[in-house]
N, C-alpha and C positions, 0 to 999 in steps of 0.2 A: 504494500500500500504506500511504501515512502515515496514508490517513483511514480507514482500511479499515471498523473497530470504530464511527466514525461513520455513514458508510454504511450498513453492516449494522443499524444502532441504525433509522434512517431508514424502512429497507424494513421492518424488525420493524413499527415501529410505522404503520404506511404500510398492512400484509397485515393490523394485528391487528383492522382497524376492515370490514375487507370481506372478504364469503364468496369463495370461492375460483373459483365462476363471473365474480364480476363482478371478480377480478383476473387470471384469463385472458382475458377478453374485453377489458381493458383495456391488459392486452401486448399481443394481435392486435394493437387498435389501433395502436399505437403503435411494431411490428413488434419486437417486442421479442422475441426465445425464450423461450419461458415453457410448464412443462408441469406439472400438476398431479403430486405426490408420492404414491403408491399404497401402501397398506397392502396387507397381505396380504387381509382382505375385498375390496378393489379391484378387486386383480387377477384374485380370483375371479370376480366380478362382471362382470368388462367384456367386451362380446361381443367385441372387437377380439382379446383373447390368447383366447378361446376361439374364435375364428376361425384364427387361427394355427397352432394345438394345442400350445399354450403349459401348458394343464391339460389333467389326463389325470383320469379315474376308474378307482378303484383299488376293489377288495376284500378288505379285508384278512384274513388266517387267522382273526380270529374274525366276520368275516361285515359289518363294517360297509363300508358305502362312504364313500369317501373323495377330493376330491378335492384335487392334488399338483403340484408344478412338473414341465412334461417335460424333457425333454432338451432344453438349450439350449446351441449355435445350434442353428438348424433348417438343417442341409446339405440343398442341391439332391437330391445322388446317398447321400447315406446321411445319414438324419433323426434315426436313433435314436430309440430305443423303451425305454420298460419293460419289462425282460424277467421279473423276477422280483421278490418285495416285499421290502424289509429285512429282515435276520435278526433273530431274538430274540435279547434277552441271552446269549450263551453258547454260541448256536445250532453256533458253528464253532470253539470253543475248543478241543475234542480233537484234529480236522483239523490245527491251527493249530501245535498242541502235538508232534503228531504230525511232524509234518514238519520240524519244528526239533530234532528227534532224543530227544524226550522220549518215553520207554518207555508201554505201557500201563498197568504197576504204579505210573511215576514220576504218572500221572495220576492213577491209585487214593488214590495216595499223598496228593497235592494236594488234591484233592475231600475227603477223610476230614481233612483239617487244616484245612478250607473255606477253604483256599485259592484255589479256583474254583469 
Protein backbone atom coordinates (compact mmCIF):
# COMPACT_ATOMS: atom_id res chain seq x y z
CA UNK A 1 0.00 0.00 0.00
CA UNK A 2 3.05 2.50 0.52
CA UNK A 3 3.45 2.69 -3.29
CA UNK A 4 0.13 2.38 -4.13
CA UNK A 5 -0.42 6.16 -5.91
CA UNK A 6 2.96 5.03 -7.74
CA UNK A 7 1.71 2.01 -9.17
CA UNK A 8 -1.43 3.27 -10.14
CA UNK A 9 0.44 6.57 -11.79
CA UNK A 10 2.48 3.55 -13.62
CA UNK A 11 -0.50 1.49 -15.04
CA UNK A 12 -2.29 5.01 -15.96
CA UNK A 13 0.35 5.98 -17.98
CA UNK A 14 1.39 2.20 -19.13
CA UNK A 15 -3.09 1.94 -20.43
CA UNK A 16 -2.87 5.70 -21.64
CA UNK A 17 -0.53 4.86 -24.78
CA UNK A 18 -2.51 1.42 -25.92
CA UNK A 19 -6.01 0.66 -27.11
CA UNK A 20 -7.79 -1.48 -24.97
CA UNK A 21 -7.49 -4.65 -27.38
CA UNK A 22 -3.88 -4.61 -27.21
CA UNK A 23 -3.85 -4.30 -23.22
CA UNK A 24 -6.06 -7.22 -22.93
CA UNK A 25 -4.30 -9.24 -25.04
CA UNK A 26 -1.25 -8.29 -23.31
CA UNK A 27 -2.61 -9.41 -19.75
CA UNK A 28 -3.64 -12.97 -21.43
CA UNK A 29 -0.35 -12.87 -22.14
CA UNK A 30 1.03 -12.48 -19.25
CA UNK A 31 -1.89 -14.35 -17.38
CA UNK A 32 -2.74 -11.47 -15.74
CA UNK A 33 -6.82 -10.99 -14.93
CA UNK A 34 -7.78 -8.33 -16.99
CA UNK A 35 -11.25 -7.55 -18.26
CA UNK A 36 -12.38 -4.72 -20.21
CA UNK A 37 -14.67 -1.93 -18.21
CA UNK A 38 -18.31 -1.72 -20.07
CA UNK A 39 -20.37 1.22 -20.41
CA UNK A 40 -23.62 1.07 -20.78
CA UNK A 41 -23.45 1.03 -24.83
CA UNK A 42 -21.32 -2.03 -24.03
CA UNK A 43 -23.34 -3.81 -22.53
CA UNK A 44 -25.91 -3.24 -24.96
CA UNK A 45 -23.82 -4.20 -27.55
CA UNK A 46 -22.25 -7.52 -26.50
CA UNK A 47 -23.81 -10.76 -27.71
CA UNK A 48 -22.58 -12.60 -24.49
CA UNK A 49 -25.21 -10.49 -21.99
CA UNK A 50 -27.80 -10.74 -24.76
CA UNK A 51 -27.18 -14.21 -24.70
CA UNK A 52 -27.65 -14.59 -21.19
CA UNK A 53 -30.94 -12.31 -21.08
CA UNK A 54 -29.18 -9.80 -19.30
CA UNK A 55 -31.26 -7.05 -21.76
CA UNK A 56 -34.63 -7.32 -22.05
CA UNK A 57 -36.85 -5.20 -24.69
CA UNK A 58 -39.35 -3.15 -23.32
CA UNK A 59 -42.35 -0.83 -24.75
CA UNK A 60 -42.85 1.74 -23.19
CA UNK A 61 -46.62 3.45 -22.52
CA UNK A 62 -45.83 5.88 -25.20
CA UNK A 63 -44.80 3.24 -27.70
CA UNK A 64 -41.07 3.45 -27.86
CA UNK A 65 -38.82 0.53 -27.56
CA UNK A 66 -36.44 0.32 -25.25
CA UNK A 67 -33.96 -1.74 -24.23
CA UNK A 68 -33.10 -2.37 -20.16
CA UNK A 69 -31.09 -4.31 -17.44
CA UNK A 70 -33.04 -7.65 -16.54
CA UNK A 71 -33.23 -9.14 -13.55
CA UNK A 72 -30.03 -9.89 -12.11
CA UNK A 73 -28.89 -12.81 -10.81
CA UNK A 74 -30.35 -15.17 -13.24
CA UNK A 75 -31.65 -18.15 -10.75
CA UNK A 76 -31.65 -21.70 -12.08
CA UNK A 77 -35.40 -22.27 -10.66
CA UNK A 78 -36.81 -18.61 -10.80
CA UNK A 79 -35.04 -16.12 -13.31
CA UNK A 80 -37.39 -13.20 -12.82
CA UNK A 81 -38.97 -11.35 -15.27
CA UNK A 82 -40.22 -7.91 -16.11
CA UNK A 83 -43.50 -7.92 -15.19
CA UNK A 84 -44.64 -4.45 -15.42
CA UNK A 85 -42.97 -0.89 -16.62
CA UNK A 86 -42.11 1.88 -14.02
CA UNK A 87 -44.71 4.07 -12.97
CA UNK A 88 -45.05 7.76 -13.87
CA UNK A 89 -44.55 10.40 -11.66
CA UNK A 90 -47.29 10.28 -9.25
CA UNK A 91 -48.65 7.29 -10.92
CA UNK A 92 -49.25 5.62 -7.12
CA UNK A 93 -49.21 8.68 -4.87
CA UNK A 94 -53.17 8.56 -3.90
CA UNK A 95 -52.69 4.54 -3.32
CA UNK A 96 -49.61 5.51 -1.21
CA UNK A 97 -51.53 8.32 0.46
CA UNK A 98 -54.39 6.26 0.95
CA UNK A 99 -53.14 3.62 2.85
CA UNK A 100 -51.03 5.80 5.22
CA UNK A 101 -54.45 6.95 6.42
CA UNK A 102 -54.71 10.13 4.41
CA UNK A 103 -58.58 10.98 3.67
CA UNK A 104 -59.63 11.58 0.08
CA UNK A 105 -60.58 15.28 0.87
CA UNK A 106 -56.94 15.23 2.88
CA UNK A 107 -55.76 14.53 -0.88
CA UNK A 108 -58.07 17.15 -2.54
CA UNK A 109 -56.75 19.14 -0.11
CA UNK A 110 -52.84 18.54 -1.11
CA UNK A 111 -53.25 18.60 -4.86
CA UNK A 112 -55.29 22.04 -4.78
CA UNK A 113 -52.01 23.47 -2.52
CA UNK A 114 -49.95 21.51 -5.38
CA UNK A 115 -48.63 19.95 -2.89
CA UNK A 116 -48.65 16.79 -5.05
Amino acid sequence: MERADEIDAAIGAWTATRDIDDILETMTRARVPAGRIYSAKDIAADPHYAARGMIEQIVTRDGLSLKVPAVVPKLGESPGTLRTLAPTPGEHTEAVLLRLGYTPSDIARLRAEKVI
